[in-house]
C-alpha positions in Angstrom: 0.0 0.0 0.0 1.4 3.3 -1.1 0.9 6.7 1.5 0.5 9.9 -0.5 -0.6 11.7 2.3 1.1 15.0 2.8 2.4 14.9 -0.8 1.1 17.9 -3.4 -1.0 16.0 -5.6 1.3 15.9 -8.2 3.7 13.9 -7.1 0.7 11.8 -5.8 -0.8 10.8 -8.9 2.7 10.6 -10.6 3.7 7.9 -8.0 0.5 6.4 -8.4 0.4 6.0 -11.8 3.9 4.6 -12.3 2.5 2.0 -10.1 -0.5 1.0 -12.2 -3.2 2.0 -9.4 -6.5 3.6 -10.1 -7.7 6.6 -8.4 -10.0 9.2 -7.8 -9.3 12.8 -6.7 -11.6 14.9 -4.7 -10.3 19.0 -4.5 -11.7 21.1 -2.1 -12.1 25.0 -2.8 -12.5 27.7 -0.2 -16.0 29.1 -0.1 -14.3 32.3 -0.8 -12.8 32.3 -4.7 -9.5 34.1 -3.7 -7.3 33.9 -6.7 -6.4 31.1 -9.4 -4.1 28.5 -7.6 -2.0 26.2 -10.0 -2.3 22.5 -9.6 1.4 22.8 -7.6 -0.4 24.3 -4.7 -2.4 21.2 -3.9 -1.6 18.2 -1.0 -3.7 15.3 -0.7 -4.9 15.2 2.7 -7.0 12.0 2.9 -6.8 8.8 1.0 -9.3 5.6 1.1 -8.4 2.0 -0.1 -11.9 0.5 -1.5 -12.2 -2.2 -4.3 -8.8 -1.9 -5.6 -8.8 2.1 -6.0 -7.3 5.1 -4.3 -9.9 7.5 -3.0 -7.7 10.8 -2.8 -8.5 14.4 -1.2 -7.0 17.2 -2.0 -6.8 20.9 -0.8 -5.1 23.8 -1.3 -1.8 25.3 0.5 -2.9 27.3 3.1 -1.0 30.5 4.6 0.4 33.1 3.9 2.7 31.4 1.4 -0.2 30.0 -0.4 -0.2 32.6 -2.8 3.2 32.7 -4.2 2.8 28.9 -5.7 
């Protein structure tokens, strides 16, 4: 079993697909549309193993920093 939590998403679905494994990505948004954030500001935060498939969530960077990616 591979753990992509705390990874951006990125490298997440890189990893995952090297390795031949389905999955799903869920992306939360603030309630509040901010600015435009580029796919390198996003960590997956939860993942679920059902059936053969990684169940992935995702959100943004948040901080101060989150801005600058």
């Amino acid at each position: 079993m591979i753990d992509v939590v705390a990874k951006s998403l990125y490298v997440a679905e890189k990893q995952l697909n090297e390795a031949q494994i389905p999955y799903t990505v869920i992306v939360t948004r603030p309630t509040r549309h901010i600015s435009d954030l580029s796919e390198n500001c996003f960590y997956v935060i939860r993942q679920q193993f059902n059936n053969g498939v990684y169940h992935l969530v995702a959100a943004a960077k948040m901080g101060r920093e989150s801005f600058k990616c």
